[in-house]
Wavefront OBJ file of the C-alpha trace (Angstrom):
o trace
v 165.740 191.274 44.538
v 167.883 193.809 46.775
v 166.726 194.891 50.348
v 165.622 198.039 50.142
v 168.116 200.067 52.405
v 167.285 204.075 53.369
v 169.717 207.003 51.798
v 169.475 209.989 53.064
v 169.932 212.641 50.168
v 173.105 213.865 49.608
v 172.432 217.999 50.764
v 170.761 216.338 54.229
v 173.766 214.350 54.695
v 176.330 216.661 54.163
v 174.626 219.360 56.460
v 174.418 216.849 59.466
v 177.927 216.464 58.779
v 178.867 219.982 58.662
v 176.668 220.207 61.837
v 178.877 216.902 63.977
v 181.906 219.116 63.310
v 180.510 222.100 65.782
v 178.133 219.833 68.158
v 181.273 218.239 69.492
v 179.762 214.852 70.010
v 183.206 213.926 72.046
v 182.282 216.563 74.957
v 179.323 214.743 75.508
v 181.691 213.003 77.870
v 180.963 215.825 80.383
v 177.532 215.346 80.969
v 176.685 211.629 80.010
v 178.333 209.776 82.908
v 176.514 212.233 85.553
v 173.152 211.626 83.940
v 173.764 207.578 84.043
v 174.894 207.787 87.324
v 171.564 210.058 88.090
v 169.682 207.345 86.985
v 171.502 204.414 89.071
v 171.024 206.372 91.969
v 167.346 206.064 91.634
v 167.066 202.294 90.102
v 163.999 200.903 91.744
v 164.801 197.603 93.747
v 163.417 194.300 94.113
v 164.681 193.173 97.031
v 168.290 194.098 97.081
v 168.313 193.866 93.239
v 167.977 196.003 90.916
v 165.036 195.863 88.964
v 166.241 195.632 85.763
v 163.284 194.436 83.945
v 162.037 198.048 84.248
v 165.283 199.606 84.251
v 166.321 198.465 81.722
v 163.803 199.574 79.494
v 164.269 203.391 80.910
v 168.340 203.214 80.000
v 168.091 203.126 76.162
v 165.262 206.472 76.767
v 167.899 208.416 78.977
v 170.684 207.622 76.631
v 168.689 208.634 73.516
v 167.315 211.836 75.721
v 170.702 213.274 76.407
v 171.863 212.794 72.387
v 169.044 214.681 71.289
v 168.403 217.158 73.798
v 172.133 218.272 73.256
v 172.346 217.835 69.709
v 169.292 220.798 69.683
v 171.020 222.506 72.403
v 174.110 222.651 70.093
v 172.641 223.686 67.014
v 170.771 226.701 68.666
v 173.704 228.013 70.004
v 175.113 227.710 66.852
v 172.483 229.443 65.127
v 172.081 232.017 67.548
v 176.168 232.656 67.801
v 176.895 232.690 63.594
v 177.721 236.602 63.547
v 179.537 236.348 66.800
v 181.005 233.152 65.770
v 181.678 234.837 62.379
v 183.838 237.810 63.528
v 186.037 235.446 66.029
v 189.083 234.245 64.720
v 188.797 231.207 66.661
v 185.183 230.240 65.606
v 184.882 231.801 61.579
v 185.143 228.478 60.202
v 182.111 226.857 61.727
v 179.550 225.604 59.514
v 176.604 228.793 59.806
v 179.832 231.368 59.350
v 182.037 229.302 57.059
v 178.902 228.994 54.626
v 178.946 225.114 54.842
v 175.281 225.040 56.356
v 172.930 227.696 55.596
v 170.213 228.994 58.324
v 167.533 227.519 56.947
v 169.477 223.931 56.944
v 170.147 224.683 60.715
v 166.988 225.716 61.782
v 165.343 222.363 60.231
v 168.369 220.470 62.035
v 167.246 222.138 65.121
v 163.557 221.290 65.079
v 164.208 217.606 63.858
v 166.706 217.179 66.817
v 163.990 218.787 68.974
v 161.145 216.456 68.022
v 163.129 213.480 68.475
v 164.209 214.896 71.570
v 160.299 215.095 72.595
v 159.216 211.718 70.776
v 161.568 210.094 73.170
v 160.196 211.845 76.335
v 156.691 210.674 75.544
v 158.300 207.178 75.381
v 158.823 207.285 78.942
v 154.923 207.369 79.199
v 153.838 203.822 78.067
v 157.130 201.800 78.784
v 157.434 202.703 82.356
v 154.332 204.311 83.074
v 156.174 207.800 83.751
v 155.034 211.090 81.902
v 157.000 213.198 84.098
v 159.745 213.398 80.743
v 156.872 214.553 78.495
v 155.408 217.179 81.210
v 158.818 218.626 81.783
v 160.400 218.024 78.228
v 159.779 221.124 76.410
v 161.092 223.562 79.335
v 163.917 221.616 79.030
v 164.251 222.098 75.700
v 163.462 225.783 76.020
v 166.027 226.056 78.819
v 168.696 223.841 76.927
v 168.381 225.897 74.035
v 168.853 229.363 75.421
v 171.861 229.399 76.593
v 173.750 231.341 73.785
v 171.484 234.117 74.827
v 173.116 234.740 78.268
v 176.317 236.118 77.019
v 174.311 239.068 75.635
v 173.325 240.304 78.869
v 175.372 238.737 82.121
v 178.658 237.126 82.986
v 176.957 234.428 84.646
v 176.133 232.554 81.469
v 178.774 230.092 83.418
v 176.265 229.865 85.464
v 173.636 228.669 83.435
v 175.836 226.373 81.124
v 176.706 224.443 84.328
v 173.237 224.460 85.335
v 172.231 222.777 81.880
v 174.338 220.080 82.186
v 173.612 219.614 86.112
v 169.980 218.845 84.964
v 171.099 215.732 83.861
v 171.307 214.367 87.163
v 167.570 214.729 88.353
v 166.095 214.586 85.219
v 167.488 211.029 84.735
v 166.619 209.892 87.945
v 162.967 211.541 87.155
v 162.437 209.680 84.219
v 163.117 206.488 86.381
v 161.818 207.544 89.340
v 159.925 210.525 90.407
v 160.120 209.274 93.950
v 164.046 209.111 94.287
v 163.982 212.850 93.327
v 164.030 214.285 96.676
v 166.906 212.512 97.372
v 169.859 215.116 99.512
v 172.868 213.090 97.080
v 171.556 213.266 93.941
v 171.165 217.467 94.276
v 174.555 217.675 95.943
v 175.587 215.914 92.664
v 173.992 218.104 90.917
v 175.374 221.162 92.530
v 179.091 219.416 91.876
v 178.344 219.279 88.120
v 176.866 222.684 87.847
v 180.271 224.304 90.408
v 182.646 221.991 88.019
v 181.056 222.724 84.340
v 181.153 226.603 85.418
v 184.689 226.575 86.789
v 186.493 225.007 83.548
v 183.890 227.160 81.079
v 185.297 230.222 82.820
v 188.654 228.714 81.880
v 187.840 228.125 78.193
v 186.273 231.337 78.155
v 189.974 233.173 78.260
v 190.606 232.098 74.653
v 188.107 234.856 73.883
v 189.155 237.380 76.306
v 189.643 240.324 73.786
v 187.270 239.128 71.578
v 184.395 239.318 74.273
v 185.536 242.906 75.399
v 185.739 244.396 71.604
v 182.205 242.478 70.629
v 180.432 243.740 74.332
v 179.743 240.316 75.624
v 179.804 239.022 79.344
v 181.894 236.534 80.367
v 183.723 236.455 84.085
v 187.198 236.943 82.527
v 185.854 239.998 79.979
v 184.483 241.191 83.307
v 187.136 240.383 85.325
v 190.025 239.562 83.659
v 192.868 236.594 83.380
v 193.739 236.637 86.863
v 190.178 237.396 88.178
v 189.048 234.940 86.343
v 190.877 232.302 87.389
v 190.316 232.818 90.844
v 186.935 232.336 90.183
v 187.191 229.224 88.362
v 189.413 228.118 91.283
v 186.546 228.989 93.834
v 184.423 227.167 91.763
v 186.263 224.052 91.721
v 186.570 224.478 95.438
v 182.713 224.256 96.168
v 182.874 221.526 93.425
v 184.967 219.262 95.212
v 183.237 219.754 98.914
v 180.049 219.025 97.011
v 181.371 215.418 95.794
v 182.314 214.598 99.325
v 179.390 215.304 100.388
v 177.290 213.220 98.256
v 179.529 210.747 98.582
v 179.287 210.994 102.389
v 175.667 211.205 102.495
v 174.552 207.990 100.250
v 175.486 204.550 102.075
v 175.574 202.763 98.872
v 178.547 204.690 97.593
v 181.438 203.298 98.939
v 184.925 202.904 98.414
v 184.760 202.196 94.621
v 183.400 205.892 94.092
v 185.898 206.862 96.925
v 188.815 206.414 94.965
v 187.139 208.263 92.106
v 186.257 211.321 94.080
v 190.142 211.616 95.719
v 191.168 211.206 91.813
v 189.400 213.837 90.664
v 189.908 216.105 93.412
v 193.378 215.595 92.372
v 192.420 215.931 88.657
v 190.486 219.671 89.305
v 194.205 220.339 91.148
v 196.145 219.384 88.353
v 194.334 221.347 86.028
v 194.773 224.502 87.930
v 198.536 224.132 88.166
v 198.483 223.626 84.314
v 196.651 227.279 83.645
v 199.294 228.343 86.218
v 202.026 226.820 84.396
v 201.473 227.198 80.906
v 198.510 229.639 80.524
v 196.121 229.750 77.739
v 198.067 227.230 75.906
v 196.943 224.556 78.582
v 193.347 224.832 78.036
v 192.871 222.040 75.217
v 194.634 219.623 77.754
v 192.940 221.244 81.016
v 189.391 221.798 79.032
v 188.859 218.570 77.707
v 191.071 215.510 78.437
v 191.346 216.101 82.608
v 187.631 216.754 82.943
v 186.824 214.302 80.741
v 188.737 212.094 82.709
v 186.579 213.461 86.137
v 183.302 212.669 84.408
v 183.903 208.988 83.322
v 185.830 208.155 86.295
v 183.093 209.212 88.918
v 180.514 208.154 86.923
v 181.965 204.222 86.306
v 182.940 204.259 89.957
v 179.368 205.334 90.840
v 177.476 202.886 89.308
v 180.447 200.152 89.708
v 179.525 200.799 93.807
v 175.588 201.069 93.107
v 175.308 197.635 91.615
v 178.093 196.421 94.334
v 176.066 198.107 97.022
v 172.480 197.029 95.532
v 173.999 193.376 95.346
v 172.841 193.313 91.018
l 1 2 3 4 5 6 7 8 9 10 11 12 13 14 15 16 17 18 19 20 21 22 23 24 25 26 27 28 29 30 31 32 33 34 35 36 37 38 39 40 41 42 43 44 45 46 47 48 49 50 51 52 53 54 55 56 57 58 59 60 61 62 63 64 65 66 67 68 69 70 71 72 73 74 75 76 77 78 79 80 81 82 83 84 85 86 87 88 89 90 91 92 93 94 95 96 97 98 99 100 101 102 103 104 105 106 107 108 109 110 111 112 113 114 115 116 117 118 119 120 121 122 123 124 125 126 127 128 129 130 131 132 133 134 135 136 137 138 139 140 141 142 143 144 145 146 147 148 149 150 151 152 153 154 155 156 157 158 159 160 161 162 163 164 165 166 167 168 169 170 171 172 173 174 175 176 177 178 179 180 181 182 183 184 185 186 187 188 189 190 191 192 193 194 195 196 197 198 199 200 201 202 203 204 205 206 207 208 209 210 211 212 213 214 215 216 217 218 219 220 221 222 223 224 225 226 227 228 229 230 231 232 233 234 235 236 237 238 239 240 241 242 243 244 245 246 247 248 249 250 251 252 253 254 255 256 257 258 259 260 261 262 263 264 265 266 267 268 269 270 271 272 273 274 275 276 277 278 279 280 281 282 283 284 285 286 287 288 289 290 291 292 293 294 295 296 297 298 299 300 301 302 303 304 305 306 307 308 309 310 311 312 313
């Protein structure tokens, strides 16, 4: 007799399909690294171990977390973008606009992402004795989810998408440790992700330029413009950058492994900057996604390569 395997009907599958296309699973790349570095930064000891008994059982929750928590995040800003999505040239063909996945279908994506998203908070709970991630899970969500409101009303939605992915940092090192959270590095690490994610958002944000200023939305360069704009990204990057240092600086255990990854991406943030200059909007797919991808995984390998190093695990 067959095993019984599970099929997911063929209108589900083809709406979480749709759905991948938009949530961008690849940019996850911006956020991930930071939020597993987050959590090495606060990986309880034995000695000068790491414990990983108990770590290791937290790594698998984090992990699971951040897929969730941004798959929800995605679909809401989907959902709550689909008539501004649907009069941009650049965006029409998304699933909501392009008629590929109705509202309904979107809204039930959202809420399933959103209880997994919680079901693996409460998780925390019994396997590590930690209900911190249940507490604070749902303003999280709430927070997450919001975003595509902010456009409507001020320029520094920026701001608050760099923000949302910042969280990463001390809510992974929460849901390992609630005592390493008043730690000065992790919320200078923080404050780098949040400077860096708004600086290159601004940047992406000038392939809507005219769109933003016909439709009345706030962004820094429908505010300010193409060359205001970038000056502000640049500032951004600037504060970014002193940030790392500092974290770096200020946490013994990071040594010359995340060194090299902080002069590297200092030089990265640098390079992308001379590309805008260079070639203008046409540089942003190469200056969006592949250099700061590039910053993400090598600071956060380097991290943790120097945290195990450092922690002698």
């Amino acid at each position: 007799m067959p095993t019984p395997t599970l099929i997911l009907p063929p209108r589900t599958t083809q709406t979480w399909r749709a759905l991948a296309t938009d949530i961008k699973l690849a940019h996850s790349v911006f956020a991930l690294p930071f939020a597993l570095l987050g959590a090495f930064m606060a990986a309880p000891r034995t000695g000068a171990f790491i414990d990983w008994s108990r770590f290791g059982r937290g790594l698998p929750l984090i992990l699971g977390a951040m897929f969730f928590a941004r798959t929800a995040a995605m679909i809401a800003n989907r959902v709550v973008d689909r008539e501004i999505d649907a009069r941009n040239p650049r965006t029409r063909h998304r699933a909501l606009p392009g008629g590929r996945v109705t509202l309904r279908q979107a809204r039930a994506a959202w809420l399933a992402a959103a209880a997994l998203f919680m079901a693996t908070c409460a998780l925390f709970g019994p396997l590590l004795d930690n209900w911190w991630p249940l507490v604070l899970g749902l303003p999280v969500l709430v927070w997450l989810s919001a975003y595509g409101l902010l456009k409507r009303s001020t320029a520094a939605c920026h701001l608050y998408l760099g923000a949302s992915l910042a969280l990463s940092v001390p809510a992974a090192a929460l849901a390992i440790d609630p005592e390493a959270i008043g730690a000065p590095p992790l919320w200078l690490l923080a404050g780098m992700v949040l400077t860096w994610v708004a600086g290159f958002d601004i940047l992406y944000a000038l392939q809507d330029l005219e769109v933003d200023r016909r439709d009345g939305l706030h962004s820094i360069p429908a505010w300010l413009g193409e060359t205001g704009a970038i000056g502000i990204s640049r500032m951004c990057h600037a504060l970014a950058a002193c940030l790392l240092v500092a974290s770096w600086r200020l946490d013994s255990r990071l040594g010359m492994l995340f060194g090299i990854g902080v002069g590297a991406s200092i030089l990265l943030l640098v390079l992308e900057h001379w590309i805008i200059a260079r070639r203008g909007r046409a540089g942003i797919p190469m200056a969006f996604f592949t250099l700061n991808g590039i910053v993400s995984c090598l600071l956060g390998l380097l991290g943790i390569a120097d945290l195990i190093r450092g922690h002698g695990g």
